[in-house]
C-alpha positions, 0 to 999 in steps of 0.5 A: 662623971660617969659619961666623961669618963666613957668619952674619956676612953672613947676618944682614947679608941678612937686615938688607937683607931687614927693613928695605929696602922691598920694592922694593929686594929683587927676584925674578926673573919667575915665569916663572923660577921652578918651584913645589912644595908641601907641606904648609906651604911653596911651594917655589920653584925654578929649572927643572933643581934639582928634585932639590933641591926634593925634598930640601928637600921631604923635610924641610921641614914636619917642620922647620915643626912642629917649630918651631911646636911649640916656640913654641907658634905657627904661622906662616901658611902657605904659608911660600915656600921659595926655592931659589937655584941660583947666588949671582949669581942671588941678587945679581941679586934682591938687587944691595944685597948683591953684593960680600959673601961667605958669604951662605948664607940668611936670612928676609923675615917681611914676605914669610914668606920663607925664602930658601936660596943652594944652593951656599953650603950645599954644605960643610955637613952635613946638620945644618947644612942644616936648620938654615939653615932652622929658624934663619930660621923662628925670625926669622920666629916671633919678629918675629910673637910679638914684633909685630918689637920683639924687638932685633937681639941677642936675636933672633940668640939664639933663633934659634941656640937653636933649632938642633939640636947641630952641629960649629959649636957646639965653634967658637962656644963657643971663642970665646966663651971667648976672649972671657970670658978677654979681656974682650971680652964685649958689654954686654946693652946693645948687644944693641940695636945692630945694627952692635955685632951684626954688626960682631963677630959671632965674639963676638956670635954666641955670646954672645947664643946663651948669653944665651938659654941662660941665660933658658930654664935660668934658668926656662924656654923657655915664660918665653922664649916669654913675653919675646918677646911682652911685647917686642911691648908693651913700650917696650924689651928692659929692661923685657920683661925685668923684667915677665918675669923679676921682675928688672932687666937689670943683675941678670941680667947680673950673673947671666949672667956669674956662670954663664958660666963653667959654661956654657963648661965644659960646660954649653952642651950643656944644651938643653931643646930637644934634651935637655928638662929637666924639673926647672923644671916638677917644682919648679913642681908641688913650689911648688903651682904647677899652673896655670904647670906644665900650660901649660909642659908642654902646649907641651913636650909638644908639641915633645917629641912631634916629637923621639925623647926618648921616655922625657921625652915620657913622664915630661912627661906624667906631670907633665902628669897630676899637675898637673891632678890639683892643679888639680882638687884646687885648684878642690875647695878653691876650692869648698868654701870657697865652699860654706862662705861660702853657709853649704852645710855638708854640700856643703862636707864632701864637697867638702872631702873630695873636695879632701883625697883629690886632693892625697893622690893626688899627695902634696901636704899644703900645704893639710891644715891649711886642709882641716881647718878647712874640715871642721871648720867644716862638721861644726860648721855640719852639726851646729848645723843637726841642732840647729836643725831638732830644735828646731823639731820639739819647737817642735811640741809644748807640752811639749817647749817647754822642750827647743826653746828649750835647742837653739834657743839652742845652735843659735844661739851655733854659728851665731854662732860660725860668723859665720852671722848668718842662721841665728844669727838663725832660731834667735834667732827661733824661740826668741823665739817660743817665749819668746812662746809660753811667756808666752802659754801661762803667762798661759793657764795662770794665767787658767785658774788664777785661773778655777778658784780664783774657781769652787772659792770660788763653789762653796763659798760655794754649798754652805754656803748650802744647809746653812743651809737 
């Protein structure tokens, strides 16, 4: 309870910080401030906490890769890091929130400021620390992913999604709990509203970290990645929600709580960012879905190369391989389908080929039977121009003429067959030559006909006039 009730007041800083302007949220003089860089933050902190700088030297920009490795999006850096020694300094920059206890961090994106209260953070672990820190990098990732459209409820369910498992988790999940069994249980509806947020955060808190557990189980952290950007084009949550998903809100609530139940049982310590499950990936390669699955697993790959899942990192590369294996294979069937249409036959054969071994590789028969008639049709269109070009040879020859116009015409119905209409057509022309031919031949061979009847009577006629004499 203690801790809700520090997020409580954190997500009131951070309400201060989004929406006051600048001016309302004041920091002291430069001059009373020390600065240490890294390779992605400006740390800045008060003459005498430079041991605390360190620390937070130490593992700062391990944190900021890490995030941008799950988002797929690098903040612009530096990212300022600022350190308060004491909490009455930082009522002194931010005189809105004196008076409220249990303020421990929160984030300016407008200024891409993380600011961090020390001694708040004193009872935590070392966990919880660095989750201070990647929590309000989350808030400054998603306002930017989002062009800051995401609402109030979501935004605190990314943010806590992202946080690596520490003790707090057991509490947030107990009083979730409480509330499924009570009916307390927010509307997504008041995800919008930002006092029905932060006024109950023992259940808001929770519930909308369950609410993004469920989107990311139910397709995937890159679809989540997804939501956030169409949230920064769309006119609200609903319809990010339905353009992402393929559902309406009302639908997925429905399912959301139809799935509460395991979550509570066991299933919120299910992270595919801490314990990456690869199974919506494998059934997107099992659909023929190659495409989807290498841009999910390029990102994951990614996140996973930051963590210690090195057994995952392995198996995800695996996957990343088959589905550019299917991809090539895609863009061969693609191909000859091509070549087919330009009437490229043989191209088309050995591209078909070519598609036919790549999909046996990976084990994919969805596209056998169209790789097949692809073949098929290019054998019957290789075979018909084997035809075609015998016919034109023995289209040299008078003799042959009668053979040439047999196979110019079965070269032709193939070409039909094949909807070829412009070889169709050369073999038409080319029997209608020989047709041409063969008249022309056959009036030759009957005038010569006709002449030597007409020189054998003339001969005769010759020879019987001189046996008169």
């Amino acid at each position: 309870m203690r801790r809700m009730r520090q997020l409580s007041i954190l997500a009131i800083a951070l309400l201060l910080s989004l929406f006051l302007p600048p001016g309302m949220a004041l920091a002291q003089s430069a001059d009373e401030w020390r600065e240490q860089r890294t390779d992605h933050f400006a740390i800045l902190y008060a003459p005498g906490s430079e041991p605390i700088a360190q620390q937070y030297g130490g593992f700062v920009d391990e944190l900021y890769d890490e995030v941008a490795a799950v988002f797929g999006h690098r903040v612009a850096t530096p990212v300022t890091l600022r350190l308060y020694p004491t909490l009455e300094r930082y009522y002194q920059a931010n005189p809105l929130a004196r008076g409220l206890s249990g303020i421990v961090a929160h984030a300016d994106f407008r200024r891409n400021e993380v600011v961090v209260i020390v001694p708040q953070t004193r009872n935590q672990t070392a966990d919880e620390v660095e989750n201070n820190v990647r929590h309000e990098l989350a808030h400054i990732v998603a306002a930017e992913l989002s062009a800051n459209r995401l609402n109030v409820g979501f935004h605190e369910g990314v943010a806590q999604y992202v946080e690596r498992p520490a003790p707090e988790l057991e509490t947030k999940v107990l009083l979730l709990r409480q509330a499924f069994e009570q009916g307390t249980l927010l509307s997504w509806s008041d995800f919008d509203e930002r006092d029905a947020i932060y006024s109950a955060p023992d259940i808001a808190y929770p519930q909308t970290l369950s609410v993004v557990a469920f989107l990311v189980e139910r397709s995937s952290f890159a679809t989540l990645r997804e939501f956030l950007e169409i949230s920064g084009r769309s006119s609200g949550f609903r319809s990010a929600l339905e353009q992402t998903y393929g559902a309406s809100p009302t639908t997925l609530e429905n399912e959301w709580r139809a799935w509460l139940p395991g979550y509570l049982d066991g299933g919120y310590r299910r992270n595919a960012l801490s314990a990456y499950d690869l199974g919506h990936v494998e059934q997107l390669l099992t659909d023929g879905q190659y495409q989807a699955a290498r841009q999910e697993l390029e990102t994951a790959i990614e996140w996973l190369r930051t963590t210690s899942q090195l057994d995952v990192l392995q198996q995800a590369e695996s996957l990343l391989r088959h589905s550019e294996a299917g991809l090539r294979a895609d863009e061969l069937a693609a191909e000859a389908r091509a070549a087919l249409e330009a009437a490229e036959y043989e191209r088309a054969g050995a591209l078909a080929r070519e598609a036919q071994a790549e999909y046996a590789d990976i084990g994919d028969t969805r596209q056998d039977a169209a790789l097949d008639a692809y073949s098929e049709r290019a054998a019957r269109g290789s075979s018909a121009a084997q035809t075609l070009a015998l016919a034109h040879a023995q289209a040299g020859d008078w003799r042959t003429y009668p053979q040439a116009r047999v196979a110019a015409d079965r070269a032709a119905a193939e070409y039909v067959a094949l909807g070829d209409r412009a070889r169709a057509a050369e073999a038409l022309a080319l029997r209608g030559t020989l047709d041409q031919r063969q008249t022309l031949f056959g009036a030759v061979l009957l005038a010569v006909g006709a002449f030597g009847a007409l020189l054998s009577l003339f001969r005769r006629a010759t020879a019987r006039e001189a046996e008169a004499w």
